[in-house]
PyMOL commands that place a pseudoatom at each C-alpha (Angstrom):
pseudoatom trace, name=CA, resn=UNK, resi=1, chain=A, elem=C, hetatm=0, pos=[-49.335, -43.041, -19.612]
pseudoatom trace, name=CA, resn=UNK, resi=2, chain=A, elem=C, hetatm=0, pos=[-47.834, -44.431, -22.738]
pseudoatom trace, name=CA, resn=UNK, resi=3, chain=A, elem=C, hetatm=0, pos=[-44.069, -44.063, -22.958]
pseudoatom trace, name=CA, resn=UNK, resi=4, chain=A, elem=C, hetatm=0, pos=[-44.251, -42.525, -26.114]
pseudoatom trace, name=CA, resn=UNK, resi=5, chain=A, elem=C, hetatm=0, pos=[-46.768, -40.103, -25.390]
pseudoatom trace, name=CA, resn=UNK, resi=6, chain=A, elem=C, hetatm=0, pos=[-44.873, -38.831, -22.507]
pseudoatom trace, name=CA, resn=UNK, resi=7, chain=A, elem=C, hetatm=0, pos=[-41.685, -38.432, -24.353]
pseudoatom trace, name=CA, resn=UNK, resi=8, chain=A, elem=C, hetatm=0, pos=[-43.177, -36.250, -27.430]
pseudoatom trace, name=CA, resn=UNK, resi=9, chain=A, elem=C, hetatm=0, pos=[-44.405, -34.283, -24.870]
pseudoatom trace, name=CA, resn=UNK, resi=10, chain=A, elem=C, hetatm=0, pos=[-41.180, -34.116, -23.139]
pseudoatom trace, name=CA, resn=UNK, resi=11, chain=A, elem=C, hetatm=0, pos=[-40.077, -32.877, -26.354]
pseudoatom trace, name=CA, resn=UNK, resi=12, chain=A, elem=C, hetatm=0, pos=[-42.307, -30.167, -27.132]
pseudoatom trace, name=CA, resn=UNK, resi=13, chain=A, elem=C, hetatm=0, pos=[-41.030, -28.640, -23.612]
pseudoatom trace, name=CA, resn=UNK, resi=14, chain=A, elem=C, hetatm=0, pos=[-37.428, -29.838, -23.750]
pseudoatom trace, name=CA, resn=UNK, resi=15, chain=A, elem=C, hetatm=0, pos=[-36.152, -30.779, -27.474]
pseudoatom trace, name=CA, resn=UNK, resi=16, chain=A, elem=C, hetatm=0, pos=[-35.044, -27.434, -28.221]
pseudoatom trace, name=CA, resn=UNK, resi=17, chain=A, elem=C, hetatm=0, pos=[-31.852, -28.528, -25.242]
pseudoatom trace, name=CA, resn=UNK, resi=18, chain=A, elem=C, hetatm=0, pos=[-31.224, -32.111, -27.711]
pseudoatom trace, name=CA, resn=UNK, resi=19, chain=A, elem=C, hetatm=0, pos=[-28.069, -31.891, -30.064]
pseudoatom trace, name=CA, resn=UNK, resi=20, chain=A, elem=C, hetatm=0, pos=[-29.160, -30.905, -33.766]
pseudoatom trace, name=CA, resn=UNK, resi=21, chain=A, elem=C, hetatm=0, pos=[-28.642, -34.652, -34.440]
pseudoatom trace, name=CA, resn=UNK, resi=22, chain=A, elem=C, hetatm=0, pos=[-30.669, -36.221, -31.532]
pseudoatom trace, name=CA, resn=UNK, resi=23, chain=A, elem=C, hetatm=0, pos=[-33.554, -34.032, -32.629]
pseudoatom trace, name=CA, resn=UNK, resi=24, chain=A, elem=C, hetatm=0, pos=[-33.528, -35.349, -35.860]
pseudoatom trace, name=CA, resn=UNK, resi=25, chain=A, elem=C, hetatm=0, pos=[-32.993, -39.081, -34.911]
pseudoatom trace, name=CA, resn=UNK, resi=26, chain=A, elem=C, hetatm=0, pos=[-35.945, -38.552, -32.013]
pseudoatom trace, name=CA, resn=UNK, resi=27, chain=A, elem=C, hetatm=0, pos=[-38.488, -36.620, -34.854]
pseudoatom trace, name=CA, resn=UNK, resi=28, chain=A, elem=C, hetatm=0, pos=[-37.518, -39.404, -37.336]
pseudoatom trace, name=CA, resn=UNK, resi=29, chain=A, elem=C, hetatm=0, pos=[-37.656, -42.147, -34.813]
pseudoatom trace, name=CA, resn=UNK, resi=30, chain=A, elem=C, hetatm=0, pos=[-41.307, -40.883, -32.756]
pseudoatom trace, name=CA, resn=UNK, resi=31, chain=A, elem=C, hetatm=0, pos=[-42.808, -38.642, -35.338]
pseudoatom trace, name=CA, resn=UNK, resi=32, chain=A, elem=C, hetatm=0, pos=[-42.419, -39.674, -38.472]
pseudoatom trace, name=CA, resn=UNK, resi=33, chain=A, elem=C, hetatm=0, pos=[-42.522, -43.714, -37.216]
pseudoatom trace, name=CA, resn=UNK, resi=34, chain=A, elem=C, hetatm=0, pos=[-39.263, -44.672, -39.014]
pseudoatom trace, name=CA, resn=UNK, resi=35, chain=A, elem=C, hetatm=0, pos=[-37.105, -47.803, -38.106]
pseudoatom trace, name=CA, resn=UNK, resi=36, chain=A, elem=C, hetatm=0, pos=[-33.843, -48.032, -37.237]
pseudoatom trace, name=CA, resn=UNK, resi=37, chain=A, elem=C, hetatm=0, pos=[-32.745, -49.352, -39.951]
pseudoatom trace, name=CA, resn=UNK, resi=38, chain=A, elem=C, hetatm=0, pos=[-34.491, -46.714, -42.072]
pseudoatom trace, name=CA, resn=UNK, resi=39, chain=A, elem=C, hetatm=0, pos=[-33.005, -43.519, -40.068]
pseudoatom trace, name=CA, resn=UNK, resi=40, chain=A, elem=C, hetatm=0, pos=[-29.823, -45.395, -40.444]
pseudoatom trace, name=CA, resn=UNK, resi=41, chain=A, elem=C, hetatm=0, pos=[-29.547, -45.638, -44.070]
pseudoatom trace, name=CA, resn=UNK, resi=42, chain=A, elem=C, hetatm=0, pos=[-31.389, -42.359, -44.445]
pseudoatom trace, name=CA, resn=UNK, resi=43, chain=A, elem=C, hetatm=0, pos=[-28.233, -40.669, -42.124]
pseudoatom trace, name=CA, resn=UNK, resi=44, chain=A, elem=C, hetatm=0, pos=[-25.495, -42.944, -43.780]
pseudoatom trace, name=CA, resn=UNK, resi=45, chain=A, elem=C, hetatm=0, pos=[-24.741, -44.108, -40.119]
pseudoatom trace, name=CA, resn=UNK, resi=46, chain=A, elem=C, hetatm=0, pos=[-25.186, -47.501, -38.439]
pseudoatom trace, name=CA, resn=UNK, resi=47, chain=A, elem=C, hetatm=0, pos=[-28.145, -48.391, -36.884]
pseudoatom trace, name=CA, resn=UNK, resi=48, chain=A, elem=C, hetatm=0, pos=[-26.891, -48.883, -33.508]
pseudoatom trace, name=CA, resn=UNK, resi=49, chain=A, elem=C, hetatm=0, pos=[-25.276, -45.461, -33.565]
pseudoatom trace, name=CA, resn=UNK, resi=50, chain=A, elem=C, hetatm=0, pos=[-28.959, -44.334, -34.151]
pseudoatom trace, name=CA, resn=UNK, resi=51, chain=A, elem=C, hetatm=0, pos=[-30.273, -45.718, -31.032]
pseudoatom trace, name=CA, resn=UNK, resi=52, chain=A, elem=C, hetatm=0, pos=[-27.256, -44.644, -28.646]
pseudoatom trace, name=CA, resn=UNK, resi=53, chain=A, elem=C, hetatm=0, pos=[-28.544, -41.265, -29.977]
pseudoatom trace, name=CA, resn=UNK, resi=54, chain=A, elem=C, hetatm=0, pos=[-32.268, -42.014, -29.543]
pseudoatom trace, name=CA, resn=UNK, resi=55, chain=A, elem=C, hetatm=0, pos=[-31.799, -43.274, -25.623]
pseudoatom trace, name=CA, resn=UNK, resi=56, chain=A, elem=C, hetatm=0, pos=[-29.156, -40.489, -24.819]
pseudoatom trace, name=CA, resn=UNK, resi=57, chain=A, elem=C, hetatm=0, pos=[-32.406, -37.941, -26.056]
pseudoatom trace, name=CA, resn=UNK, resi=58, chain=A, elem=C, hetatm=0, pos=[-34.667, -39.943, -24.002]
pseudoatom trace, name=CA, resn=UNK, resi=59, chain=A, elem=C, hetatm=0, pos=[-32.481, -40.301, -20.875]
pseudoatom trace, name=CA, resn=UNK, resi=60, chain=A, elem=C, hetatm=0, pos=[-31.896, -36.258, -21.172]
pseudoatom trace, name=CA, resn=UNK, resi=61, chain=A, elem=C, hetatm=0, pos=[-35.524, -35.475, -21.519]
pseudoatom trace, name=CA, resn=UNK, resi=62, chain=A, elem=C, hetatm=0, pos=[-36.124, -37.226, -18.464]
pseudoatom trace, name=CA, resn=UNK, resi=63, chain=A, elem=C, hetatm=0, pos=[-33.757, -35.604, -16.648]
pseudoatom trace, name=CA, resn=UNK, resi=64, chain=A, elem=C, hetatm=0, pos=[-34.687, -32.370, -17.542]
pseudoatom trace, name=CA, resn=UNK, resi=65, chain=A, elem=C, hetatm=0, pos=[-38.304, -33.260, -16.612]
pseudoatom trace, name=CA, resn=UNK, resi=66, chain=A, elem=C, hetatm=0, pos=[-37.082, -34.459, -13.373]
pseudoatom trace, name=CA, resn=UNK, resi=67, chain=A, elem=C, hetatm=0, pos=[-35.368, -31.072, -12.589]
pseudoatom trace, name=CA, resn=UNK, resi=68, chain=A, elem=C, hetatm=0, pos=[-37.734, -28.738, -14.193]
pseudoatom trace, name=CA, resn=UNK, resi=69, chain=A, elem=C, hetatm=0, pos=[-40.882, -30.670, -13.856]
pseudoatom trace, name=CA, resn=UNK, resi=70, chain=A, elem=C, hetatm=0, pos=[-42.423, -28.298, -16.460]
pseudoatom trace, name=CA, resn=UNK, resi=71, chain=A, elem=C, hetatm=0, pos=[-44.709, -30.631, -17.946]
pseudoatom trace, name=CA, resn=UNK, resi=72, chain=A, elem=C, hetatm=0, pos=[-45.894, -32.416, -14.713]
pseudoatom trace, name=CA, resn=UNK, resi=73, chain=A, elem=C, hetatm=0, pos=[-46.754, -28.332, -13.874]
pseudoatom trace, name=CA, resn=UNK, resi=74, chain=A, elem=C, hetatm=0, pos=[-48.566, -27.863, -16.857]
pseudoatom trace, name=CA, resn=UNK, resi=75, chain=A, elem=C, hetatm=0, pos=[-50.382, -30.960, -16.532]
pseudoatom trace, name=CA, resn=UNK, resi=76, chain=A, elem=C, hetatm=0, pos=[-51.261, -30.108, -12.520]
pseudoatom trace, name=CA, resn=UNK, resi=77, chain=A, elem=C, hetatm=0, pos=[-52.446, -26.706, -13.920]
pseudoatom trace, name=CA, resn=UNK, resi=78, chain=A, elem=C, hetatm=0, pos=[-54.918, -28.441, -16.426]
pseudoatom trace, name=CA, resn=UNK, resi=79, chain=A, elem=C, hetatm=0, pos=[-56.734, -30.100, -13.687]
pseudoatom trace, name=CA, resn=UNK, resi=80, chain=A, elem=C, hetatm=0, pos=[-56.944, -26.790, -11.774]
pseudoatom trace, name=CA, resn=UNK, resi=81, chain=A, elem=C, hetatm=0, pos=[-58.451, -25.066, -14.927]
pseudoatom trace, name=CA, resn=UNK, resi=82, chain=A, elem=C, hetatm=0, pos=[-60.432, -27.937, -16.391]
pseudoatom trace, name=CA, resn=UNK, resi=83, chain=A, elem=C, hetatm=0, pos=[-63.888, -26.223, -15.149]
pseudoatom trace, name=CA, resn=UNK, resi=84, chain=A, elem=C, hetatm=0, pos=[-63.086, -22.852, -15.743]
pseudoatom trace, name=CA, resn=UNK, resi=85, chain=A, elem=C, hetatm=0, pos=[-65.101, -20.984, -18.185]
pseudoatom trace, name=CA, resn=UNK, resi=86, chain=A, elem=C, hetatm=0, pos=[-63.868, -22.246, -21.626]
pseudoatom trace, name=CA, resn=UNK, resi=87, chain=A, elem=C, hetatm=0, pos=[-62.941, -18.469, -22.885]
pseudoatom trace, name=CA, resn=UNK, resi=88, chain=A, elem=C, hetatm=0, pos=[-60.606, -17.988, -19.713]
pseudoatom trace, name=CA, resn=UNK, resi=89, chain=A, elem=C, hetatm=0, pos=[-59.284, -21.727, -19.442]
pseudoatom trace, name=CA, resn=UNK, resi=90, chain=A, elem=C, hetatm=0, pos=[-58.686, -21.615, -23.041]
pseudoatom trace, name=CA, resn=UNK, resi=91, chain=A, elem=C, hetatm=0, pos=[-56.280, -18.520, -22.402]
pseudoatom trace, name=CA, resn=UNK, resi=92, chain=A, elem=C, hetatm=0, pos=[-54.775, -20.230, -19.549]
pseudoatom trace, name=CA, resn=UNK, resi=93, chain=A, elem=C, hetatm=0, pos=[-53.723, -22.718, -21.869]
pseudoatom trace, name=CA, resn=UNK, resi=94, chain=A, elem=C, hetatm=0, pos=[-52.249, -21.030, -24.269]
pseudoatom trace, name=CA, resn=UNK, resi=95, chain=A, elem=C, hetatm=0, pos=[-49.625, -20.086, -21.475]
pseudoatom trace, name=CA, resn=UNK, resi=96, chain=A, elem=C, hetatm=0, pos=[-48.815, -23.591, -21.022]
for i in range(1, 96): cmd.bond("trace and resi %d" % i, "trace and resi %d" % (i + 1))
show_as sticks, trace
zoom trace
């Protein structure tokens, strides 16, 4: 799966645990495709400091995937469901 991918979907399940600032930095950085450079001068901070904060999201939204596994369950529990009937899968999913 594409590393990107995985981690906004680590972050729907897990962002809400990131410091205000590594939120940002991550939304900035994966979401709205900014550089850098660009998050950087948009947060008046250097553009290294931006990517300590950007890996130290990434390395904690592993971990808490590795401990919670919350999105590998969700994703298990798709495969289940996939031939449900579409009214009762579709409620299923909402769960998840």
């Amino acid at each position: 799966m594409d590393k990107v991918i995985y981690l906004t979907n680590l972050f729907d399940y897990y962002g809400g645990l990131l410091t205000e600032k590594q939120q940002t930095y991550f939304k900035d950085y994966y979401f709205d495709n900014l550089t850098l450079s660009e998050i950087a001068e948009n947060e008046n901070v250097t553009r290294n400091a931006v990517h300590k904060q950007i890996k130290e999201a990434e390395n904690k939204l592993n971990h808490y995937e590795k401990i919670l596994k919350q999105y590998e369950n969700s994703q298990k529990i798709k495969n289940i469901i996939k031939d449900l009937d579409p009214k009762i899968k579709d409620q299923i999913e909402e769960l998840i």
